[in-house]
C-alpha positions as CSV (number, residue, x, y, z in Angstrom):
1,X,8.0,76.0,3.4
2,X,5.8,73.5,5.4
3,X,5.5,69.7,4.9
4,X,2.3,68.5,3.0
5,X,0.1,67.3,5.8
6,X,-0.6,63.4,6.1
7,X,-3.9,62.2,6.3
8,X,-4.4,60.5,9.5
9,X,-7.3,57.6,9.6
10,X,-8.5,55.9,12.5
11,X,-7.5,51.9,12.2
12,X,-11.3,51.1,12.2
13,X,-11.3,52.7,8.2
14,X,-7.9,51.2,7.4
15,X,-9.2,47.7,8.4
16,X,-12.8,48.3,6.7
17,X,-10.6,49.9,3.5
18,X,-8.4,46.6,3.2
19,X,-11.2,44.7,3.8
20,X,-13.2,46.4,1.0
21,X,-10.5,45.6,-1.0
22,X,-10.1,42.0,-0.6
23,X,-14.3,41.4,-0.9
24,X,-13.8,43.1,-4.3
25,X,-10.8,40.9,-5.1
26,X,-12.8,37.8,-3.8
27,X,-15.4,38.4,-6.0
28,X,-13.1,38.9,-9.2
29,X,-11.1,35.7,-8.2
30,X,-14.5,33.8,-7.8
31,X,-16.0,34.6,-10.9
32,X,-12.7,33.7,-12.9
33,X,-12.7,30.5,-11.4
34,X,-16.1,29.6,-11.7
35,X,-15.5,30.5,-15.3
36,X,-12.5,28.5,-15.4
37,X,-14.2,25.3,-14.2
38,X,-17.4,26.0,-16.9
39,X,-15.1,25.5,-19.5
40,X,-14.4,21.7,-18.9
41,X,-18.7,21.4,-18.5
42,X,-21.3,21.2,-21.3
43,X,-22.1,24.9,-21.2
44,X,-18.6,26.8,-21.1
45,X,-19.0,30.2,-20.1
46,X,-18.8,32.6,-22.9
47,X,-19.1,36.5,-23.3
48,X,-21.3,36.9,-26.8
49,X,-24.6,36.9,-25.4
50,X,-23.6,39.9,-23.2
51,X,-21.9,41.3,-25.6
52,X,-24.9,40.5,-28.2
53,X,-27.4,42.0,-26.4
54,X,-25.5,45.2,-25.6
55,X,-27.4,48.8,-25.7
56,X,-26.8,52.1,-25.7
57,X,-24.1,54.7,-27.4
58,X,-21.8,52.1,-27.7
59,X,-24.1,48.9,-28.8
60,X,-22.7,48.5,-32.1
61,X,-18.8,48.5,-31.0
62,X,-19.8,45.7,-28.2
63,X,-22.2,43.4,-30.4
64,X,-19.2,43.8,-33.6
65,X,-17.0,42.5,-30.9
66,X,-18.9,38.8,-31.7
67,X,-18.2,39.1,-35.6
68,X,-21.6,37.9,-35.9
69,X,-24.2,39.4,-33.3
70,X,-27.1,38.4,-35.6
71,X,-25.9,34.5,-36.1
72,X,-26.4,36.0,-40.0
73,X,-23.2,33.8,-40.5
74,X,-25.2,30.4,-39.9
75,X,-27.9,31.6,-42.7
76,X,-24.9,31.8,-45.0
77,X,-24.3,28.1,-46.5
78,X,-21.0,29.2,-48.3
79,X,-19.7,30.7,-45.4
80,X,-21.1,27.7,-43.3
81,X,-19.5,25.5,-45.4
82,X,-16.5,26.9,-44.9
83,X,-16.7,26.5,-40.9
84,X,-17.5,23.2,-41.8
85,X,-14.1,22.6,-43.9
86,X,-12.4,24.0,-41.0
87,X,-13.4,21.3,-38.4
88,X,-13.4,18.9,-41.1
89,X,-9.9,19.2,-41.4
90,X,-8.7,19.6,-37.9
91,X,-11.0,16.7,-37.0
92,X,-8.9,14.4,-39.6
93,X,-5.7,15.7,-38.1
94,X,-6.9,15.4,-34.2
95,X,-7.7,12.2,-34.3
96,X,-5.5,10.9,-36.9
97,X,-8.1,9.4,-39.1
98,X,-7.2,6.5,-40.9
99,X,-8.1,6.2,-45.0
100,X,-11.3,4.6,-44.7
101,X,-12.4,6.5,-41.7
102,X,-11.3,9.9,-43.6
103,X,-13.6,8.8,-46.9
104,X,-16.2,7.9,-44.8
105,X,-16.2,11.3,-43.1
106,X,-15.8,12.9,-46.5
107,X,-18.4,11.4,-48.1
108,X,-20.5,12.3,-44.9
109,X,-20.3,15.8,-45.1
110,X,-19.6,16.3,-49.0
111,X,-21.3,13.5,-50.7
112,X,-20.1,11.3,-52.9
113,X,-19.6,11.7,-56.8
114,X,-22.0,9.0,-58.3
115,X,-24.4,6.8,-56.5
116,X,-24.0,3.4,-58.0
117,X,-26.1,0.1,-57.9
118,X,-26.1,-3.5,-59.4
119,X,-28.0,-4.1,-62.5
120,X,-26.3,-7.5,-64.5
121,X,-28.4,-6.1,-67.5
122,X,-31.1,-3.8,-69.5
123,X,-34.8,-5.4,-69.9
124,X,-35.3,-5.8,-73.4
125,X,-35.5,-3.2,-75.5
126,X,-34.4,-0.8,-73.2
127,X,-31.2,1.3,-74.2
128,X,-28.4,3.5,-72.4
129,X,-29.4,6.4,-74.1
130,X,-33.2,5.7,-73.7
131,X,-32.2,5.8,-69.6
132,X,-30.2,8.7,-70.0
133,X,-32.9,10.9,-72.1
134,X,-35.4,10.6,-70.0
135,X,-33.3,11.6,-66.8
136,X,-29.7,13.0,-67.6
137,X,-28.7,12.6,-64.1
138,X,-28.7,8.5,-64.6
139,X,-26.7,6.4,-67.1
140,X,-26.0,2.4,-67.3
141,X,-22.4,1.6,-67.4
142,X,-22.4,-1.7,-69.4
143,X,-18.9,-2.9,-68.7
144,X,-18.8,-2.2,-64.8
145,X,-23.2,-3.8,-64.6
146,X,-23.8,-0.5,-62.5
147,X,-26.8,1.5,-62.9
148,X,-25.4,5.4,-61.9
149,X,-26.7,8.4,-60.9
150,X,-24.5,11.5,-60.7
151,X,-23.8,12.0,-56.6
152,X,-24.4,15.9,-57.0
153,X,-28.1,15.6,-58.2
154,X,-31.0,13.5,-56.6
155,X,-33.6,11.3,-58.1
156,X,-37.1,12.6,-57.3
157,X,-39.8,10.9,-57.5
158,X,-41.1,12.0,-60.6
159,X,-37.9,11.0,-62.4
160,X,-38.0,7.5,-60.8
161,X,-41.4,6.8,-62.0
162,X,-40.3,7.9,-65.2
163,X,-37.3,5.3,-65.4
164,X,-39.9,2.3,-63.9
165,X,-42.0,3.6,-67.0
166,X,-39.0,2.6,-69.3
167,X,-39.6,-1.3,-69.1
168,X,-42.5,-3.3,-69.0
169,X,-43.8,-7.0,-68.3
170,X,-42.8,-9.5,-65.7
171,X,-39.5,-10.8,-67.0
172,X,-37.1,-11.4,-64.6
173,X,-34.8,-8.6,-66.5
174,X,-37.7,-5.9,-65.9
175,X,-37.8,-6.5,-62.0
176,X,-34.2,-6.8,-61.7
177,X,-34.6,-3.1,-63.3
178,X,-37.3,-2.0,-61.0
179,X,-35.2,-3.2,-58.1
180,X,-32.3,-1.7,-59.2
181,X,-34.5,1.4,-59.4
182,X,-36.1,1.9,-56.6
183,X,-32.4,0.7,-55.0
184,X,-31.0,4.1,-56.6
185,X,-33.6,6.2,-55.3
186,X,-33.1,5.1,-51.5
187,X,-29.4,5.8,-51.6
188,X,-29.4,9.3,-53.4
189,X,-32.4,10.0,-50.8
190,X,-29.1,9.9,-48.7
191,X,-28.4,13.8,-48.5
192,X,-24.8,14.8,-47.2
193,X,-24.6,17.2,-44.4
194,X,-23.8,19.8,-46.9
195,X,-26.6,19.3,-49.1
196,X,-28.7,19.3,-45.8
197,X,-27.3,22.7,-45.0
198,X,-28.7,23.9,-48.3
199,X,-31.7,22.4,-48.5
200,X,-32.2,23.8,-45.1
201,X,-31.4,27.2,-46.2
202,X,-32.7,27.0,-49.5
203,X,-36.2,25.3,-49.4
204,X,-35.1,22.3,-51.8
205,X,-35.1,19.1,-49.2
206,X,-35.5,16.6,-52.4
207,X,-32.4,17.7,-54.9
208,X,-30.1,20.1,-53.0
209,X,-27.6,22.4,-54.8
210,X,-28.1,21.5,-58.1
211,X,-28.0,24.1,-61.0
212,X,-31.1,26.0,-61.4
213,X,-30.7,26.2,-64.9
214,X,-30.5,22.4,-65.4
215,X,-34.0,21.7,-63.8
216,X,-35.6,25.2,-64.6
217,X,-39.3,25.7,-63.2
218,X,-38.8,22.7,-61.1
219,X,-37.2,24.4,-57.7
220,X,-38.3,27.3,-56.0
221,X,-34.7,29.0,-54.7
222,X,-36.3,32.4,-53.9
223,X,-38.6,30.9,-51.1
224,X,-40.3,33.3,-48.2
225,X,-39.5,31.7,-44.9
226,X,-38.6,31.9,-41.8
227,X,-35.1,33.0,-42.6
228,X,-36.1,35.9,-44.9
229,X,-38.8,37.1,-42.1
230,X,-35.9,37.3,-39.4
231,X,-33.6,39.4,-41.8
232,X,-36.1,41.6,-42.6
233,X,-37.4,42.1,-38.9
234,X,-33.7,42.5,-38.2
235,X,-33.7,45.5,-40.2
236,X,-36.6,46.9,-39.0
237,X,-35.7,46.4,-35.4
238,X,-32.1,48.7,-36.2
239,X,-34.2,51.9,-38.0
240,X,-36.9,51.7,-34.6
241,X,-33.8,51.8,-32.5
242,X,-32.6,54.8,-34.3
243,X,-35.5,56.8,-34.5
244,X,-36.8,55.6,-30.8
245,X,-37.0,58.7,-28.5
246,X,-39.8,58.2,-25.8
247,X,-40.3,55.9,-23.4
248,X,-43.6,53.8,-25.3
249,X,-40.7,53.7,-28.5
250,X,-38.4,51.6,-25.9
251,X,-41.5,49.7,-24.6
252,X,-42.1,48.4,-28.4
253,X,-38.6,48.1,-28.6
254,X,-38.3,45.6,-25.8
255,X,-41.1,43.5,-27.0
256,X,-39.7,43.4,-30.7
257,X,-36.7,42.3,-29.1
258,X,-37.9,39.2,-27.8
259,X,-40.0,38.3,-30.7
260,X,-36.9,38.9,-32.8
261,X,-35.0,36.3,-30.6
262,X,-37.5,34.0,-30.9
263,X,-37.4,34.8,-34.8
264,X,-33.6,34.0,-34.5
265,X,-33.5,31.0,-32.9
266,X,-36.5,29.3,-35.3
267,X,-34.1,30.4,-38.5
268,X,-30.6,29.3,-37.0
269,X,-31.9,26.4,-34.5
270,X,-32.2,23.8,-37.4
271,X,-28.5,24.8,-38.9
272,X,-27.1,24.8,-35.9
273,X,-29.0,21.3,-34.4
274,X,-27.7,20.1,-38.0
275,X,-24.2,21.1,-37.4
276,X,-24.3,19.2,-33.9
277,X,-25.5,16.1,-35.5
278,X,-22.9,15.8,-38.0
279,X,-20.3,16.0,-35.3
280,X,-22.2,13.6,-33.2
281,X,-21.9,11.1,-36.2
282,X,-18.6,11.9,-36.9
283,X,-17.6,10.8,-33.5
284,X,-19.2,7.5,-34.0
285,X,-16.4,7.1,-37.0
286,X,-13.8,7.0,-34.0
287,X,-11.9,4.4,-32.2
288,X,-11.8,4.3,-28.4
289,X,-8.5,5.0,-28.6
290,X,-9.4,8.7,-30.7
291,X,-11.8,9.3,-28.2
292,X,-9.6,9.5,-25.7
293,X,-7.4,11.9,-27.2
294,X,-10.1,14.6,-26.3
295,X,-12.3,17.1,-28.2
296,X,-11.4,18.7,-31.4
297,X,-9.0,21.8,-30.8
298,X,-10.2,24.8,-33.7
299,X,-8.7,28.1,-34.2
300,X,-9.3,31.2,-31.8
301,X,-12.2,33.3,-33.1
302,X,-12.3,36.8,-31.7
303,X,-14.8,35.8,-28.4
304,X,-12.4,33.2,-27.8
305,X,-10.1,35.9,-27.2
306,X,-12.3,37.9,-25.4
307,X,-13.1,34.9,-23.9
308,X,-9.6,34.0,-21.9
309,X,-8.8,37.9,-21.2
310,X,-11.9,38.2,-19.0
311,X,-10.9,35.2,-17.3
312,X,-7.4,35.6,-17.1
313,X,-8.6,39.2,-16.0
314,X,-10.6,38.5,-13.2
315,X,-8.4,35.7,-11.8
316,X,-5.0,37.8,-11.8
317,X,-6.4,41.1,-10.7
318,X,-8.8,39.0,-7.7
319,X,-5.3,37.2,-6.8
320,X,-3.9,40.5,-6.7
321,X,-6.5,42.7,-5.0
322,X,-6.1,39.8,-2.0
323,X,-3.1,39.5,-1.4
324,X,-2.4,43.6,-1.7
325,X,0.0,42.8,-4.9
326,X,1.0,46.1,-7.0
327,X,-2.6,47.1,-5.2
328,X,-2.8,50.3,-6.9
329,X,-1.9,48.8,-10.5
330,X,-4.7,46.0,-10.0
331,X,-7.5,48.3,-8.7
332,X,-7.1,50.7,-11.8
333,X,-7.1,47.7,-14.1
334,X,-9.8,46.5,-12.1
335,X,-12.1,49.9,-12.6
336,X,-11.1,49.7,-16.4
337,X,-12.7,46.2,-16.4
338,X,-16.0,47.0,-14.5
339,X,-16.6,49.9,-16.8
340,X,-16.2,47.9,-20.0
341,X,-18.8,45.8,-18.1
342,X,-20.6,49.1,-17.5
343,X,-20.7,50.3,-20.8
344,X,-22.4,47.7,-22.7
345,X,-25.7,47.7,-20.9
346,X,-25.5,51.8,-19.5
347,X,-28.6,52.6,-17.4
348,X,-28.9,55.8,-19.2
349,X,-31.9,57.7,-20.1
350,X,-32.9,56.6,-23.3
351,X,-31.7,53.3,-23.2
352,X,-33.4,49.9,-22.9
353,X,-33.3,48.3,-19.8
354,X,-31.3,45.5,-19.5
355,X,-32.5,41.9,-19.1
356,X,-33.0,40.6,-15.4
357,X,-34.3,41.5,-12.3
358,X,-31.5,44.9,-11.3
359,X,-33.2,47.7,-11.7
360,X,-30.8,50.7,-11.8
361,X,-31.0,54.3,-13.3
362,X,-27.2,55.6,-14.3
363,X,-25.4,54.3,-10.8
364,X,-25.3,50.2,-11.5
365,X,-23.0,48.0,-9.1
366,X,-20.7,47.7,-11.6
367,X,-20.2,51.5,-11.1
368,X,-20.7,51.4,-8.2
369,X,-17.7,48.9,-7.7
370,X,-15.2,50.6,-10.0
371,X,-15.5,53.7,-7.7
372,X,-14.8,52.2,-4.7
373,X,-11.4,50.5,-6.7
374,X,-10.7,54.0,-7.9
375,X,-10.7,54.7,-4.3
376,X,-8.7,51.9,-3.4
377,X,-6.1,53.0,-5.8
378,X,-6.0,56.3,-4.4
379,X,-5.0,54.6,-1.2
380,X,-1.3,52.4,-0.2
381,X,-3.8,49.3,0.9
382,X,-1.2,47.1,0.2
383,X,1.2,48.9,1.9
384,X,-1.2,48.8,5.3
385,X,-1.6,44.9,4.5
386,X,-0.5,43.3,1.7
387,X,2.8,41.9,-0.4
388,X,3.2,45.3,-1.2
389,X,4.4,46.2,2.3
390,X,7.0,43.3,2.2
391,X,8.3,44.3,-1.5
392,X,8.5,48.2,0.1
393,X,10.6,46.9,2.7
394,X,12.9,44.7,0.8
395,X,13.3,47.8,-1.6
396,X,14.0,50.5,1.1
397,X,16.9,47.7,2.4
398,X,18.4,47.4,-0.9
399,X,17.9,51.3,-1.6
400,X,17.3,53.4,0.9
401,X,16.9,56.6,-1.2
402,X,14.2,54.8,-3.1
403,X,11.2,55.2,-0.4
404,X,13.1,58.7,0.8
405,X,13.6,56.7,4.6
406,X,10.0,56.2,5.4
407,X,9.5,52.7,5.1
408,X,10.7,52.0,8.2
409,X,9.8,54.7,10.1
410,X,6.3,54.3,10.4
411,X,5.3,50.8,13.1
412,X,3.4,47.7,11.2
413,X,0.3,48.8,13.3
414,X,0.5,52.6,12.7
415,X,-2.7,54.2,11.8
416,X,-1.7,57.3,9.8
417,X,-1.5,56.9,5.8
418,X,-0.4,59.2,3.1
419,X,-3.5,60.2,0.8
């Protein structure tokens, strides 16, 4: 029997090979770093809008990668609420917030549970239960002199005109009482953050989340808004995408994309500008100490994740695909990458295009790319140039039978290659 043949290639293509090789690896190692350094900026780097605005076969899989590619999580106030619990309590910890500092935070973002003013005593004539029947969120605490409202409900207008209406005359009783008055209606105007969040989400800016049945005919919970018209153009945009089949289908599409965006931020922009205020006056709570001790630290969500393997990723895999490190290992990895970066946004027939200038029809450069590292990996690169050259040498000296006596056979400058 004869010897498989080798492959011989001129030392022009090795050189242009290796060098293809180490471009691509430059590239990877470049966009992890740059990555790397975005974190510690204003804007980190982050994978959900890609993986938000993914088309194709595989658009759902991608944009479920983001738990929450329609931001329908921020129209939630529950499950807001709940974020907000999160970083309320890892904000304490962080910065190790002292008792006054934790109650004022508290009563920030929750509230507080009665709203309380000075009132030494009733005008004439007037009576705790008089106060209390016309509003049964107020009472007058005679042994503490506080006039209370209960922190959960507001005072609206209509129910402080109704109190002033109580007392009458000039006596210096009745305008301690109107003072006292208009006194509680400033500070339950105060609205926690939470109470914000629903009033923002529920249409009730004057008494946020009290119980409908308490004040029935008074609210309007069930408002049409902005935030209904963005679920519902949500769901239409899904069945058109379904049912789309020619090119003027995708054309609409495209264009109901963008107005659904737009639709998107108008409905989340104010919960999420609300959510960055409150942290911005949380900070102001701090010491210049705390401050120093950094930003608040929360748990991993699944694009965090996602996140730190595409760095990590890129970074490695570019070290390796330089330096000619387990070359063939790194290239295949590095294919697998550039088609998961592929598959999101396929120029397919049938699909939209994706966003930017690249106009490409099925062959894209990220394709294009994990070809030529499939081709890489077909080749010993890193055995013409690389670690791997040194590591195959050390291994043939320690084990001879390992590399069946070729290692040293061949000269460092030899231009012949095994395919």
């Amino acid at each position: 029997m004869t010897s498989p043949q080798r492959l011989v290639l001129p030392l022009g293509g090795i050189v242009l090979i290796i060098l293809l090789r180490m471009a691509i690896g430059w590239q990877f190692l470049y966009e992890g770093l740059w990555k790397i350094d975005s974190l510690s900026g204003p804007t980190p780097w982050t994978s959900e809008g890609y993986l938000r605005n993914a088309q194709g076969p595989f658009r759902r899989m991608f944009r479920d990668m983001t738990g929450d590619p329609n931001d329908f999580h921020w129209l939630d106030a529950d499950k807001t609420a709940v974020r907000w619990d999160t970083w309320h309590q890892a904000f304490v910890a962080h910065y190790g917030l002292d008792d006054a500092q934790q109650r004022r935070l508290s009563e920030m973002i929750n509230g507080v549970s009665e709203f309380r003013v000075d009132l030494a005593a009733l005008p004439e004539g007037l009576t705790a239960d008089a106060i209390n029947k016309a509003v049964k969120s107020v009472k007058y605490d005679a042994a503490s002199k506080k006039l209370i409202c209960d922190g959960k409900l507001r005072l609206i207008p209509l129910e402080k005109d109704r109190l002033l209406k109580l007392a009458s005359g000039e006596s210096l009783t009745v305008a301690a009482w109107r003072k006292a008055v208009e006194q509680l209606a400033v500070r339950t105007a105060r609205l926690s953050y939470k109470e914000k969040l629903r009033a923002s989400l529920l249409g009730d800016p004057e008494r946020a989340g009290v119980v409908q049945e308490q004040y029935e005919g008074t609210i309007d919970f069930k408002r049409i808004g902005d935030i209904e018209l963005y679920r519902e153009q949500v769901k239409r945009y899904e069945a058109n995408l379904g049912a789309a089949k020619q090119d003027f289908n995708f054309d609409h599409l495209n264009r109901q994309w963008q107005e659904l965006q737009e639709l998107r931020v108008k409905a989340v922009g104010p919960v999420k500008a609300l959510e960055k205020e409150m942290k911005d006056e949380a900070a102001k709570l701090l010491a210049t100490t705390q401050l120093a001790r950094g930003p608040v630290k929360l748990p991993w969500t699944r694009v965090d994740w996602i996140n730190a393997q595409t760095i990590a990723g890129l970074t490695i895999l570019g070290a390796a695909l330089i330096v000619g490190l387990f070359t063939r290992v790194s290239a295949v990895l590095g294919a697998a990458m550039l088609v998961m970066f592929y598959l999101p946004m396929p120029p397919w027939p049938g699909v939209p295009d994706a966003p930017g200038p690249e106009h490409s029809f099925i062959i894209n450069k990220n394709l294009i790319e994990a070809l030529a590292l499939l081709a890489i990996a077909a080749l010993p690169t890193g055995q013409w140039f690389g670690v791997d050259a040194w590591l195959g040498r050390v291994c043939c000296r320690k084990k001879p039978a390992c590399c069946g006596g070729t290692c040293h056979s061949q000269p460092a400058a030899s231009a012949a290659a095994q395919a």
